[in-house]
N, C-alpha and C positions, 0 to 999 in steps of 0.2 A: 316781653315785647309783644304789643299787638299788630292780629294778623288781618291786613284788610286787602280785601278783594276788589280792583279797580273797573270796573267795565264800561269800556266804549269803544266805538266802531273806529274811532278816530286813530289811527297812532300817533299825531302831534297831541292831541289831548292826554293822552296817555303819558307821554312826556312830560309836558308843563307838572302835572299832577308829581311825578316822580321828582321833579326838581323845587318844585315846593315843599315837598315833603322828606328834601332829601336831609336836611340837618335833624328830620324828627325818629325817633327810636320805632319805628314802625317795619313789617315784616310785612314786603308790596307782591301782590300776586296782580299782572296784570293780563286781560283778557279784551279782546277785540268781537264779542257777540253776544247776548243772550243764550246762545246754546254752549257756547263755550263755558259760560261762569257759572251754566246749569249743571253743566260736569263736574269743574272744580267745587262747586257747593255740595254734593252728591258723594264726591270720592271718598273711602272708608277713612282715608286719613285724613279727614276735610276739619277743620277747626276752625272756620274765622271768627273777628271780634267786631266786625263791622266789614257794610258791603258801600262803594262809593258808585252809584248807579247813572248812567245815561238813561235819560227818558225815552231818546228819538235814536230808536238803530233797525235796521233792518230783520225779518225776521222775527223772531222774539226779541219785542220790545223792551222797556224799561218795568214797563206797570204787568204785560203777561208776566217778565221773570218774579218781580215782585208779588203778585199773586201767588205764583207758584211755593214760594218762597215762604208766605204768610199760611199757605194752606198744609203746610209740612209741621211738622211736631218737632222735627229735630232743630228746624231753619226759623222755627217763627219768632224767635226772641232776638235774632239780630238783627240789631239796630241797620237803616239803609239810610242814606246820603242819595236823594236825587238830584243829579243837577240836569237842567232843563233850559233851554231857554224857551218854554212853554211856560206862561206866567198869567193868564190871564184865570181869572176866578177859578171858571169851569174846570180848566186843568188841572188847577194846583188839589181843589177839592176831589178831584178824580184818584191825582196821586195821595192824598192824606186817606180815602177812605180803603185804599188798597193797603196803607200801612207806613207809606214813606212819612216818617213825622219828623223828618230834618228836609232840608232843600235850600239848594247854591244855584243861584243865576248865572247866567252861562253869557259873557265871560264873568270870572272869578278871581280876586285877588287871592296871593295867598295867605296872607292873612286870614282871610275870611275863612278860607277852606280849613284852616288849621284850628280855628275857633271853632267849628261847627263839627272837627271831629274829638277835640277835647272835648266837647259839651255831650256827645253821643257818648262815646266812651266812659264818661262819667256817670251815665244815669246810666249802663251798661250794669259797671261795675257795681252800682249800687243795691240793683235788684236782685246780682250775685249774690248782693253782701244779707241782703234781705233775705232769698233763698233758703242758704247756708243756714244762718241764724234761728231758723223757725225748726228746726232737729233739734236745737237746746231744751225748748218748750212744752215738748208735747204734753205731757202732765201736768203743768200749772196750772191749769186752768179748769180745773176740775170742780170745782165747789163752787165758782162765779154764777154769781145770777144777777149782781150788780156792782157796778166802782165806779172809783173817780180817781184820774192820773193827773198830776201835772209834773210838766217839763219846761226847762228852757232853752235849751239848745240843740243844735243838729244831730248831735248823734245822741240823745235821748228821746227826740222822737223818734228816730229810725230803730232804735232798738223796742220803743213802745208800741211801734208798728208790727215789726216780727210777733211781740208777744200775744198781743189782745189775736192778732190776724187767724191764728190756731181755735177761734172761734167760729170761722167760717167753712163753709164746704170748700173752696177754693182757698185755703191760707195762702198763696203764690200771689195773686194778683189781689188778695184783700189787703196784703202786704205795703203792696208796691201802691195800693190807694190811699189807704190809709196814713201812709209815708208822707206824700204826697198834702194831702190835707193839713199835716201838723208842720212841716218842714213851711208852706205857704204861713200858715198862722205864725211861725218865728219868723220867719224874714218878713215879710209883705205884712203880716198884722202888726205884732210888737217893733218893730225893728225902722219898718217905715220905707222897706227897699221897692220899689215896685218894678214894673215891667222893663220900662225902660232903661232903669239904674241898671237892675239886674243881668240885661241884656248888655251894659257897658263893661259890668265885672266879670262878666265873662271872657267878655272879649280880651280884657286884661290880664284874665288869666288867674283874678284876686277876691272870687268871689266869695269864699268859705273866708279869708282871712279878714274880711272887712265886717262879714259877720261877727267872728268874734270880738274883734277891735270896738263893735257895735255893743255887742252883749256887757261888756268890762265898762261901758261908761256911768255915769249912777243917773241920768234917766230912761235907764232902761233896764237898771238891775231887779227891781222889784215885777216887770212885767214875766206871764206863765200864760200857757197855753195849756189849757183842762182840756180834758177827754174824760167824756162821763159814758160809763156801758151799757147798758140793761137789756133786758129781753120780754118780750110777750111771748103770747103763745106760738109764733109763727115765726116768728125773726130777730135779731141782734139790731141792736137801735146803737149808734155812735154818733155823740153830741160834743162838736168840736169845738170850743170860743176862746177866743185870743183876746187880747187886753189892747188892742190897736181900736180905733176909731169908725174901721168897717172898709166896705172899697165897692166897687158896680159890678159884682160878682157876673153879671148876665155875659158881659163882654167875654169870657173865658169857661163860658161851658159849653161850646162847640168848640172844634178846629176851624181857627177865621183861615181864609189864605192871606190877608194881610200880614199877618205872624209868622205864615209856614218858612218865611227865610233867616227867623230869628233863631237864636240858639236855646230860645226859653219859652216856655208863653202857652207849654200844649197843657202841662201836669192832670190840672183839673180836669180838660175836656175826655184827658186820655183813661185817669179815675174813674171817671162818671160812665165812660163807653164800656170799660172792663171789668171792675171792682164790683161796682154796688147794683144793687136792685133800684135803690132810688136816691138820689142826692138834691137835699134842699136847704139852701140858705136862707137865712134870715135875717130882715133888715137889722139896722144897715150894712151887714154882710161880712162879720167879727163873728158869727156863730153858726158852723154849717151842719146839717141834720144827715147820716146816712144810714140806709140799714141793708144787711141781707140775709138771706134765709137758714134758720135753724138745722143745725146739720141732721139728716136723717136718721130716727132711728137703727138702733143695729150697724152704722157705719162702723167697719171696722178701727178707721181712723178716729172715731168718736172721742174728743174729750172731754164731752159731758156725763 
């Protein structure tokens, strides 16, 4: 059962939110301030798996708790929900660069609110699953100095992500990029889903099974997404091309706020800000280039 932490000054919002969410399997902590869910985030028994945050409260706002939040080691990987009715450009960009990379407009159906925390929750668990995964590896990769992978489906990239990732000084978030990258080239390259589609199968709820349903047809049995390795003297070079037709990659390597209310749309920009040293694609935009830096000397961790 996941445990999410509701904050707002409001107690009718507070409500609606509990009555929305009350046929869903979720474990609700709900708090009326910024300094209060600063406590409950803090407490030795504190677990949550998602925080559903008010922008505008008195005190410790939406974006201070959120900072605080991002600038914590224990708190920075859970996923936040801001809902705001603060929506113009400056703001939303204000809350994406503190960290909120979900956001519900205020008012909110619940529908909407229930899509956008299946969608967090999922890319939650995934990074878990990425995490976890990268303990199996540590010695594989010992002898690589060059490969070439290909996969077709979602959970062969995700696990192709775990492996190669243990090449980086950071395998956690080279993980969660690289994931990212191959996970795009099967759906949105070979597959043909793009933003919008994507953003409907979510909402339904049927995203991963339309994939497959996609994958089983015979044009599209033959298509693979490579991932080529290599290394120079300084850094790991990863060359990613999909068997799709390409797409305007530029639109999705920032956080737009046009997007920030969708439940899809950051993957890339959030890769590019945390994973790699440099990420470049290449027209027309079926082959993306990224690299980062060879693990240092003497690391303990070293698996080279």
């Amino acid at each position: 059962m996941a445990r999410i932490l509701v904050v707002d000054d409001e107690p009718f919002n507070l409500d609606i939110v509990a009555e929305y969410l009350d046929e869903m399997d979720f474990d609700l902590e709900m708090v009326e301030s910024g300094e209060a869910a600063w406590a409950a985030l803090t407490r030795p028994d504190s677990a949550f798996d998602l925080v559903l945050l008010d922008r505008m409260m008195p005190g410790m706002d939406g974006i201070m708790l959120l900072k605080q939040m991002k600038a914590d080691p224990r708190l920075q990987s859970i996923p936040v929900i801001m809902q705001t009715a603060a929506t113009s450009p400056e703001q939303v960009r204000e809350g994406l660069a503190a960290g909120a990379f979900y956001y519900l407009t205020k008012p909110f159906e619940g529908e909407a609110l229930q899509t956008i925390i299946r969608s967090a929750l999922d890319d939650m668990r995934t990074r878990q699953e990425l995490s976890a995964n990268l303990a199996d590896h540590t010695h594989a990769l010992a002898c690589l100095r060059e490969g070439e992978f290909v996969i077709r489906t979602l959970a062969e990239a995700r696990r192709l992500a775990t492996f190669v990732a243990l090449l980086g000084q950071q395998p956690e978030t080279l993980a969660m990029g690289l994931s990212e990258l191959l996970v795009n080239g099967v759906e949105h390259g070979n597959l043909g889903i793009d933003f919008a589609e994507k953003s409907r199968l979510r909402e339904a709820d049927c995203w991963e099974s339309e994939i497959q349903r996609r994958l089983a047809l015979p044009e599209y049995r033959d298509k693979a997404v490579r991932l080529r390795v290599h290394r120079d003297a300084t850094r790991w070079i990863f060359e990613i091309r999909d068997d799709g037709p390409g797409f305007d990659w530029r639109r999705f390597l920032d956080f737009d706020p046009e997007r920030a209310f969708a439940p899809n749309g950051r993957g890339i920009a959030l890769s590019r800000q945390l994973s790699f040293s440099s990420l470049t694609y290449i027209p027309p935009g079926n082959t993306v280039v990224v690299t980062v830096p060879l693990r240092e000397a003497g690391d303990a961790e070293d698996v080279l």
